[in-house]
VEXMI-715999 format. One line per field, with one value per atom (N, C-alpha, C): y negated, z negated, x negated; atom name. Coordinates in steps of 0.1 Angstrom, whole numbers. Layout:
BEGIN
v [Y, ...]
w [Z, ...]
u [X, ...]
atomo [CA, ...]
***
This chain:
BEGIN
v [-963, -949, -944, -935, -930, -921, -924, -918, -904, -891, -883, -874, -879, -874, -877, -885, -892, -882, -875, -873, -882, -878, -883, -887, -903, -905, -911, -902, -911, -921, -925, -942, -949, -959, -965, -961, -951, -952, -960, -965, -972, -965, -968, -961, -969, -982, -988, -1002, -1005, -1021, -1028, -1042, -1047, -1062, -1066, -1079, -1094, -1103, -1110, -1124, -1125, -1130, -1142, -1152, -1164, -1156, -1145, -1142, -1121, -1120, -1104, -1100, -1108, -1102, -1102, -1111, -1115, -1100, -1099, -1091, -1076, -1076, -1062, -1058, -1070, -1070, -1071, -1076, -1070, -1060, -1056, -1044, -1031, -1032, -1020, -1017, -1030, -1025, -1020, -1026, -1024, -1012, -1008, -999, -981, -988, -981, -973, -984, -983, -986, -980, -985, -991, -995, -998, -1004, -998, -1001, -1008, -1017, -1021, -1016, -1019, -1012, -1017, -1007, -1010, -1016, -1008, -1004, -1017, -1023, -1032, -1041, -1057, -1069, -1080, -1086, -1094, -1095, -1086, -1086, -1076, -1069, -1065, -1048, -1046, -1037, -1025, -1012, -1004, -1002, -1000, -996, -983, -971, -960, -957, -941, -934, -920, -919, -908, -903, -914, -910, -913, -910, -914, -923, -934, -945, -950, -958, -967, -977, -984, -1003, -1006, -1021, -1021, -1040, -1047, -1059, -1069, -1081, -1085, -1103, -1110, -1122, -1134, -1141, -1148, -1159, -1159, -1166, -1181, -1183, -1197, -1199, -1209, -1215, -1220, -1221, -1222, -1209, -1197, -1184, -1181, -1174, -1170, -1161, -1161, -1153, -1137, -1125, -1120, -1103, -1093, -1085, -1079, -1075, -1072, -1049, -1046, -1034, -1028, -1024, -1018, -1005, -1001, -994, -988, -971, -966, -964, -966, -965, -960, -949, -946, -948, -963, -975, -985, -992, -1007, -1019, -1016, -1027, -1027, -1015, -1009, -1013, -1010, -1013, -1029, -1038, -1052, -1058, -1051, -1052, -1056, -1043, -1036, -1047, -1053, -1063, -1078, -1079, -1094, -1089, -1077, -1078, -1077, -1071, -1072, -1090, -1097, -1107, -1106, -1103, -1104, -1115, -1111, -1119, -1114, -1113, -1106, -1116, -1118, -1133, -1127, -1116, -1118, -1102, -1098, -1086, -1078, -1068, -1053, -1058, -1059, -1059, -1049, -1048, -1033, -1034, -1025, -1028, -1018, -1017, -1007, -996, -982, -970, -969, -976, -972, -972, -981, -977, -996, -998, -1013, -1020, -1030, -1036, -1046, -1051, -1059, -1066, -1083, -1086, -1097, -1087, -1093, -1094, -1104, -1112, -1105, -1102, -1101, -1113, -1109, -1124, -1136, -1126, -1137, -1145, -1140, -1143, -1134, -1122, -1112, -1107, -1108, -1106, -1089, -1087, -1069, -1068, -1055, -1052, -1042, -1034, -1023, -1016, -1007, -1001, -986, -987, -979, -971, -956, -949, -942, -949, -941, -929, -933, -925, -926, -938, -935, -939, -929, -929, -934, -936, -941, -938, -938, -939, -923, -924, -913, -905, -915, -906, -916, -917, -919, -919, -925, -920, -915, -913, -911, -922, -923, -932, -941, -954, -964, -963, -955, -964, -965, -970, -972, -961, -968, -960, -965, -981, -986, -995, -1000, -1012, -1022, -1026, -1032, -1045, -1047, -1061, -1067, -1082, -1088, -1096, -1098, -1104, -1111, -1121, -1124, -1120, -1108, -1105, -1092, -1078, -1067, -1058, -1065, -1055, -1057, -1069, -1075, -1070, -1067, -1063, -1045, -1042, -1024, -1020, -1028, -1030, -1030, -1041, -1044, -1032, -1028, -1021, -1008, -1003, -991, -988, -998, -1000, -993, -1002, -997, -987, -976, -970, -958, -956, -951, -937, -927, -915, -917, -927, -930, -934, -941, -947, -936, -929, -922, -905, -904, -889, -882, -871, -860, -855, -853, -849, -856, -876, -879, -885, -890, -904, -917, -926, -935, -944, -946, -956, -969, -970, -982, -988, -1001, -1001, -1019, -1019, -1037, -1038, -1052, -1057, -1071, -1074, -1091, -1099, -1105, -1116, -1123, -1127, -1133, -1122, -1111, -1102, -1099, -1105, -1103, -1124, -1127, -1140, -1154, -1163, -1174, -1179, -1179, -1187, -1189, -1200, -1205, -1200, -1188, -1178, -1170, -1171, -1169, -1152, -1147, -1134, -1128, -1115, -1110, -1098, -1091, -1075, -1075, -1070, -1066, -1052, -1050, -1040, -1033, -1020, -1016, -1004, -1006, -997, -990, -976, -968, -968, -968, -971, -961, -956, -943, -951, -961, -968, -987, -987, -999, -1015, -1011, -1021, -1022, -1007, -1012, -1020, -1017, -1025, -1037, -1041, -1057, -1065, -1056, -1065, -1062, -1055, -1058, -1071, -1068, -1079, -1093, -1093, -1106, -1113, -1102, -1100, -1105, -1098, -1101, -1117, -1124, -1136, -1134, -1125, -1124, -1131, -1129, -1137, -1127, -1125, -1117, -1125, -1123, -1132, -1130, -1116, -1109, -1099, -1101, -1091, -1075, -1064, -1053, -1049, -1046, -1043, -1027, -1022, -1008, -1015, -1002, -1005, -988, -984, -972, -962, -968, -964, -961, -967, -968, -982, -976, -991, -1000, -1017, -1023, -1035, -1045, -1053, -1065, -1074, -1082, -1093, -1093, -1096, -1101, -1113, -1122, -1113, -1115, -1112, -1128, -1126, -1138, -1152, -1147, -1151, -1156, -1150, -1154, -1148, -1139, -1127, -1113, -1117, -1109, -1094, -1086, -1071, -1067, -1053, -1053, -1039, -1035, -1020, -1014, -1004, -993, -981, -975, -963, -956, -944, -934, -923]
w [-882, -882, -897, -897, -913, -917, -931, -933, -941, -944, -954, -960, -951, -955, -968, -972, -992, -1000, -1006, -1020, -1034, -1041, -1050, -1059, -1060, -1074, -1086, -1093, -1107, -1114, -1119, -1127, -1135, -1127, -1132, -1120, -1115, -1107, -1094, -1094, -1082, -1068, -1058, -1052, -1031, -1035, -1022, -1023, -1018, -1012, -999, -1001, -988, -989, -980, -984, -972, -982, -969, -970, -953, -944, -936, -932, -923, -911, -909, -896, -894, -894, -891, -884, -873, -858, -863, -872, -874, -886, -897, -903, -897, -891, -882, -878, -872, -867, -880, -889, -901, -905, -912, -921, -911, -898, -892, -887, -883, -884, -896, -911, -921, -930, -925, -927, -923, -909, -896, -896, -899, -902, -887, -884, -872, -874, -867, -869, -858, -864, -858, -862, -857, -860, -868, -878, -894, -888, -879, -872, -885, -899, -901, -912, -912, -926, -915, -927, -916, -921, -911, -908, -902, -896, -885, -889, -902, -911, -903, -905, -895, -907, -903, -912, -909, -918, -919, -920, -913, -911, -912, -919, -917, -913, -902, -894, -893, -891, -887, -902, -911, -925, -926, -936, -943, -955, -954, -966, -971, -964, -967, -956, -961, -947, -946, -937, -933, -932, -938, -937, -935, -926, -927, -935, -942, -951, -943, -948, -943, -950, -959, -965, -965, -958, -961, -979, -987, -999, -1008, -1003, -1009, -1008, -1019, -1017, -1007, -1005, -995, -1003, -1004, -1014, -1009, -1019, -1021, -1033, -1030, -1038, -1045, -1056, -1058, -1062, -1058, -1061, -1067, -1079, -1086, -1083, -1088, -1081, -1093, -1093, -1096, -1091, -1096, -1096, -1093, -1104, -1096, -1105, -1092, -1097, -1099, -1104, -1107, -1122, -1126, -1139, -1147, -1137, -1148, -1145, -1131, -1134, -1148, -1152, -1163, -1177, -1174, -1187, -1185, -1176, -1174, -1183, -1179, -1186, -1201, -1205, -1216, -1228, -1221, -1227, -1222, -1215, -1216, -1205, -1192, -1184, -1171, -1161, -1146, -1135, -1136, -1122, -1110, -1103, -1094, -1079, -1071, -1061, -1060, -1059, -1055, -1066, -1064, -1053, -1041, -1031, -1017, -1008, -997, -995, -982, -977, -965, -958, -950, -939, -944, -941, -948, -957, -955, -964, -978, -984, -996, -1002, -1014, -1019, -1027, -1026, -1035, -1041, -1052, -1061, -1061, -1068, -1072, -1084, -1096, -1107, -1114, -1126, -1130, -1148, -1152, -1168, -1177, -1190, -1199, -1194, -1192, -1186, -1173, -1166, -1145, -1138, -1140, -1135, -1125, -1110, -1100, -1100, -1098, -1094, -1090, -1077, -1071, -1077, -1073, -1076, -1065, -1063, -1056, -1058, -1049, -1055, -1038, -1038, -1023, -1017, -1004, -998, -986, -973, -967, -969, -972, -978, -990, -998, -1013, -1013, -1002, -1008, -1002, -1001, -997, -992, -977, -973, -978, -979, -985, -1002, -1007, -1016, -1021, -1030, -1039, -1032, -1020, -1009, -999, -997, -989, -980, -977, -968, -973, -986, -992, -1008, -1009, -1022, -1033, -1046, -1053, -1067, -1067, -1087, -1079, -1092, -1093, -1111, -1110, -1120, -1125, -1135, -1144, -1149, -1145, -1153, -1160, -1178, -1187, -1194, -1203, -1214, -1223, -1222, -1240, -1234, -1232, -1233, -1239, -1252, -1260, -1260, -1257, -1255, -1238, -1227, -1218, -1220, -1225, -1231, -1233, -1243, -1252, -1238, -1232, -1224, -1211, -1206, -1198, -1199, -1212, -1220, -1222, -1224, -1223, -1216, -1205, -1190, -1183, -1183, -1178, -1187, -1195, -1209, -1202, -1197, -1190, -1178, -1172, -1160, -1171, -1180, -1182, -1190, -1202, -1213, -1215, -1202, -1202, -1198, -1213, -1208, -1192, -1188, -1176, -1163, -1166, -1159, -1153, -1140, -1136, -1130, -1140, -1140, -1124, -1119, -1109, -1115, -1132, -1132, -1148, -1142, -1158, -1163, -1172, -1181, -1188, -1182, -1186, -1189, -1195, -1202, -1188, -1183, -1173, -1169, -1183, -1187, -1181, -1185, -1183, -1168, -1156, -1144, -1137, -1140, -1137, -1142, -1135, -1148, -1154, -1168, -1177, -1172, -1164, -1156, -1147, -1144, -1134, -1144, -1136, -1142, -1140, -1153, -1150, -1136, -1132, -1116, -1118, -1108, -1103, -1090, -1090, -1081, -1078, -1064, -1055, -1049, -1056, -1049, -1041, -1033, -1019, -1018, -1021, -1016, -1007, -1009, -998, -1002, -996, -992, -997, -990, -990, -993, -1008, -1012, -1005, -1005, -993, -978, -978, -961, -961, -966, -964, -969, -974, -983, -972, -962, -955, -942, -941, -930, -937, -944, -950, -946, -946, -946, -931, -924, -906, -900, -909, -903, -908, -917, -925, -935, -943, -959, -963, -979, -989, -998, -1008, -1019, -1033, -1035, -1049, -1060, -1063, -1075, -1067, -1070, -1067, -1075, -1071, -1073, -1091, -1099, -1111, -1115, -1126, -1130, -1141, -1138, -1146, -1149, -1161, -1167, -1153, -1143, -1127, -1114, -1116, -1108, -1105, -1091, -1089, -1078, -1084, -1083, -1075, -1060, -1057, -1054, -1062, -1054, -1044, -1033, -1023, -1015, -1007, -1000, -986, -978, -964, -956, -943, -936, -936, -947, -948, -960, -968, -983, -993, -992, -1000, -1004, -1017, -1027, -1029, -1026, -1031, -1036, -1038, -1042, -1035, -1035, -1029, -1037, -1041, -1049, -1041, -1052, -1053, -1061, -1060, -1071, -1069]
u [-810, -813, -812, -801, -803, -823, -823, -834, -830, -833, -830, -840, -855, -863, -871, -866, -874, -866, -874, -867, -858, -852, -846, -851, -850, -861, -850, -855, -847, -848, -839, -835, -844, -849, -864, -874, -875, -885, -888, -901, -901, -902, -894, -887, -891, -890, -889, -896, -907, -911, -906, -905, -905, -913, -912, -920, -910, -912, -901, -911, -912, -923, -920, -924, -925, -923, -929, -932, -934, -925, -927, -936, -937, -941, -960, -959, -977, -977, -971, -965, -971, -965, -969, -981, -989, -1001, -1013, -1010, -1018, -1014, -1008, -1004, -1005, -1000, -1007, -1021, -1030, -1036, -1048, -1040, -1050, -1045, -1031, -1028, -1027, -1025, -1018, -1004, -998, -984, -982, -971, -962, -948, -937, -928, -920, -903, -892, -883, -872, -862, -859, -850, -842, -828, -823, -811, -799, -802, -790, -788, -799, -807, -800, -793, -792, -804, -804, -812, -825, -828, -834, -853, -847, -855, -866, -876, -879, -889, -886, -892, -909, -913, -931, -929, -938, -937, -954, -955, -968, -967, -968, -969, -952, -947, -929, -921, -927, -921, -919, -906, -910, -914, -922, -931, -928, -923, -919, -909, -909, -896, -903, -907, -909, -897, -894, -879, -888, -879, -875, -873, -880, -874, -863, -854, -843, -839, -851, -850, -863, -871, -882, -887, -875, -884, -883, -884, -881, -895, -901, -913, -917, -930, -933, -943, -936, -938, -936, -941, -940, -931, -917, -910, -908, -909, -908, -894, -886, -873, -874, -867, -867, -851, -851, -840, -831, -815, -805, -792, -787, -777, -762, -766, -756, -757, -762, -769, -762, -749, -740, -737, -739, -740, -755, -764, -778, -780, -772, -772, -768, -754, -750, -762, -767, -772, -784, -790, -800, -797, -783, -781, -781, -776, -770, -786, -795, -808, -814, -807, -815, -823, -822, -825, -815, -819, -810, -807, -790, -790, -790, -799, -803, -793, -791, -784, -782, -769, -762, -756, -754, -756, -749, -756, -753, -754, -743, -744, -758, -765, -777, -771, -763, -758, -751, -753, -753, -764, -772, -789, -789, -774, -779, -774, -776, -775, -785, -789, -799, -797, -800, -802, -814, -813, -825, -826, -830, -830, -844, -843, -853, -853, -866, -869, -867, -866, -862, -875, -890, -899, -899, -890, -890, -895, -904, -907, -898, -900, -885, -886, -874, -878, -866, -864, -852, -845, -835, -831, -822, -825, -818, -809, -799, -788, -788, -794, -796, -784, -780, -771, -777, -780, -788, -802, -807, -829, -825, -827, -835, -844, -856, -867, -879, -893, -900, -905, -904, -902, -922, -933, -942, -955, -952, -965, -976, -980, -996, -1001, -1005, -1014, -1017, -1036, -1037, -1026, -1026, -1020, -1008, -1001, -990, -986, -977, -974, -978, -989, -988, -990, -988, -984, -976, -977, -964, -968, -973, -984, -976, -968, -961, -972, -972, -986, -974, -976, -967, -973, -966, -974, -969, -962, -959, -957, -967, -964, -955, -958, -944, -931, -931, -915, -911, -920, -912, -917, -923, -922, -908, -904, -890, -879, -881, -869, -869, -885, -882, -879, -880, -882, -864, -858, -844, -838, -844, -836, -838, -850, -858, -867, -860, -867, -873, -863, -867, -879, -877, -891, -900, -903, -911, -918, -909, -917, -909, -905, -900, -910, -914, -921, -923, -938, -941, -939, -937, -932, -946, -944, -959, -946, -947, -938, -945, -954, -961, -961, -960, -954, -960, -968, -976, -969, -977, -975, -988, -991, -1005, -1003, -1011, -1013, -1016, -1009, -1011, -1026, -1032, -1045, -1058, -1051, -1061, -1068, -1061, -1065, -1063, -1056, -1051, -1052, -1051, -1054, -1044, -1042, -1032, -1025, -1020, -1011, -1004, -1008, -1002, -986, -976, -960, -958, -956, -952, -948, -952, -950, -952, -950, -951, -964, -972, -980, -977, -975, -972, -984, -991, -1002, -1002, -1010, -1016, -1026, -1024, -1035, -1045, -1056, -1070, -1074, -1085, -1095, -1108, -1111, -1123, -1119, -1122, -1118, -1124, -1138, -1146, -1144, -1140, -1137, -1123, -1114, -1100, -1102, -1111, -1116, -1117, -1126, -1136, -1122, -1113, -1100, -1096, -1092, -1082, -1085, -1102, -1106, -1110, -1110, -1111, -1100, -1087, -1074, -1066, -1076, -1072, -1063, -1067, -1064, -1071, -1069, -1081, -1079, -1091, -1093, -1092, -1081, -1075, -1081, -1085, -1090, -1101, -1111, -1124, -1118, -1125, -1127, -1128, -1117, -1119, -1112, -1124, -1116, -1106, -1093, -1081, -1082, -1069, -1067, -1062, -1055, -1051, -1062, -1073, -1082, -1087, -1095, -1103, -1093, -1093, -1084, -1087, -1081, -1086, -1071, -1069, -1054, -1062, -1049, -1051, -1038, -1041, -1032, -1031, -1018, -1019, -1023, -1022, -1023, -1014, -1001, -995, -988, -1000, -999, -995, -985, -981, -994, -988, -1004, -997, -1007, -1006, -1017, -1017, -1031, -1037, -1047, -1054, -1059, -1058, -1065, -1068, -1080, -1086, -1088, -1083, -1085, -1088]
atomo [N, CA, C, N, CA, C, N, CA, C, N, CA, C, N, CA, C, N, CA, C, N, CA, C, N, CA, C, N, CA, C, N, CA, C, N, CA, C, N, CA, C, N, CA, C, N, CA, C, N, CA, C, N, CA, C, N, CA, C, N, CA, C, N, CA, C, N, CA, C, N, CA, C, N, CA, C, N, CA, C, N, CA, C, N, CA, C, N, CA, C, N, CA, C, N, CA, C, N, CA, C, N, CA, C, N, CA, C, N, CA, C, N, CA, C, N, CA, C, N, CA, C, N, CA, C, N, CA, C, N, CA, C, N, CA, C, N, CA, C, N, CA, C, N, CA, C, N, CA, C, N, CA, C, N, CA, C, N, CA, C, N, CA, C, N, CA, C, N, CA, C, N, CA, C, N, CA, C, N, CA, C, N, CA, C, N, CA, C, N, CA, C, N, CA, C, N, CA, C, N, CA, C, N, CA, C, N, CA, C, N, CA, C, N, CA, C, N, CA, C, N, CA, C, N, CA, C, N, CA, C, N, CA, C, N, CA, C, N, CA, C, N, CA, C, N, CA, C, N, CA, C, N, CA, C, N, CA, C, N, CA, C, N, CA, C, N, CA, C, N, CA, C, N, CA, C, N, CA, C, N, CA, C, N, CA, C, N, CA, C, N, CA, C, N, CA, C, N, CA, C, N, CA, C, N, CA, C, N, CA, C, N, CA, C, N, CA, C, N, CA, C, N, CA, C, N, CA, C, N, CA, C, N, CA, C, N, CA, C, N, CA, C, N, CA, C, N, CA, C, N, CA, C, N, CA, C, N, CA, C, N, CA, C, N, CA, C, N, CA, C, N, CA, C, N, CA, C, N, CA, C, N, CA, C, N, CA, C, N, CA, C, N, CA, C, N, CA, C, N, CA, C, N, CA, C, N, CA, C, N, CA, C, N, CA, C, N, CA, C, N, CA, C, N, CA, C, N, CA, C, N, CA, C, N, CA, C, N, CA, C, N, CA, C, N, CA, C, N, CA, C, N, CA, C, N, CA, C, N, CA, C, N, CA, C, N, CA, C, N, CA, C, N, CA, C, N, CA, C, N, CA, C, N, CA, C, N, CA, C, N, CA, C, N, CA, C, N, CA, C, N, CA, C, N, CA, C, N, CA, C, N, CA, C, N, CA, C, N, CA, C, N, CA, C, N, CA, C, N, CA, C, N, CA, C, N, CA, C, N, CA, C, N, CA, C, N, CA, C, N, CA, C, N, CA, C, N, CA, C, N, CA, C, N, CA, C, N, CA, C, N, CA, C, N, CA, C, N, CA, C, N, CA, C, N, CA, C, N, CA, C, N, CA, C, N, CA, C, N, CA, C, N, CA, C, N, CA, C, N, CA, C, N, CA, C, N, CA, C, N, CA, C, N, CA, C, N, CA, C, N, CA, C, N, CA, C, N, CA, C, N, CA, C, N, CA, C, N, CA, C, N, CA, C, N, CA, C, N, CA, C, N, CA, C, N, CA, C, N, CA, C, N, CA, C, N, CA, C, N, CA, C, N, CA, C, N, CA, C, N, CA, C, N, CA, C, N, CA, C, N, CA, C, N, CA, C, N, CA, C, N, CA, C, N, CA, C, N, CA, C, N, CA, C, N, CA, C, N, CA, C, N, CA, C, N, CA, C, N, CA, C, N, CA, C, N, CA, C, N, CA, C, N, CA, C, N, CA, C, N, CA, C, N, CA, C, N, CA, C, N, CA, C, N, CA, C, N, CA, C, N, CA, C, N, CA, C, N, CA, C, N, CA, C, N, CA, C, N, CA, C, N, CA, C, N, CA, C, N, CA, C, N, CA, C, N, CA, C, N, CA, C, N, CA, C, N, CA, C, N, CA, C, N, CA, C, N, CA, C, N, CA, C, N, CA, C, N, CA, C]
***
């Protein structure tokens, strides 16, 4: 099913999550009900990938991991114009273009490339969905949070690629860089956390943990609001916010 109800997001902005799963079908049964997302087939998407919807709109899309040693993860795609061009511009700053632009039906093409640190991030280039048909409003996407060890070095790189989303007048990028250390332990490898709007940060704590999540990181204030990362039943960490 084409989508055309998302607006147009410009180059750098985070635009589309998905998360790729052991098991969709379990997949479903958390995230709706800690969300109350519904969902359909993603006819147009291959592999057997299925969209997350809030009140008819889309938010996310649930996909299959197709390789048992592929993480099990929450991925953020940022939107482009055309993503074969800023794959380019990724290596040439020292980054990785790890798999595509691949086309996903009519929907559009994605990418998935890696920062000079490993930091995975998608990119997407929109044919019929642009993108997240609603946002920054309760039960969906509303940051997109880089934990690094060298802030300034990925400021630099992402400031490159993304300069107008990141530091164009009047913009709200959804999209920050923090010291790794600062929420994580040492050892933990540069990443993107994918966060989710809640209304009530303890009540979805205590879903999470009903539904067999775990709470990775307790409840902390950030410059974005109040902050909790968290595993699904399946292992893949996101996080919940309130603001």
């Amino acid at each position: 099913m084409a989508e055309n109800s998302a607006p147009a997001y410009g180059e750098g902005v985070p635009c589309w999550v998905d998360a790729q799963l052991p098991d969709v079908e379990a997949g479903k049964r958390f995230y709706g009900e800690l969300f109350g997302w519904t969902f359909e087939l993603a006819e147009e998407a291959p592999g057997g990938s299925v969209w997350a919807r809030l009140d008819g709109e889309p938010v996310a899309a649930l996909a299959p991991k197709t390789d048992g040693r592929m993480p099990t993860v929450w991925t953020v795609y940022f939107a482009t114009p055309d993503a074969r061009a800023l794959g380019r511009r990724i290596t040439e700053a020292g980054g990785t273009l790890i798999s595509g632009p691949f086309p996903a039906g009519g929907l559009g093409s994605a990418a998935l490339a890696a920062d000079p640190e490993g930091a995975v991030f998608g990119l997407w280039q929109p044919g019929s969905l642009p993108g997240f048909g609603r946002r920054r409003e309760p039960d969906t996407f509303v940051w997109a949070e880089l934990y690094t060890r060298d802030t300034a070095a990925a400021n630099t790189f992402y400031g490159a690629l993304f300069h107008e989303a990141l530091f164009g007048s009047g913009t709200e990028p959804d999209f920050g860089r923090a010291d790794v250390t600062d929420v994580f332990p040492a050892e933990m490898p540069p990443h993107f956390v994918v966060h989710f709007r809640v209304a009530d940060l303890d009540a979805a704590l205590a879903t999470v943990r009903r539904l067999g999540g775990r709470v990775q990181v307790p409840p902390f204030d950030a410059s974005y609001g109040r902050v909790a990362v968290v595993t699904d039943n399946q292992g893949a960490s996101f996080a919940l916010l309130h603001r």
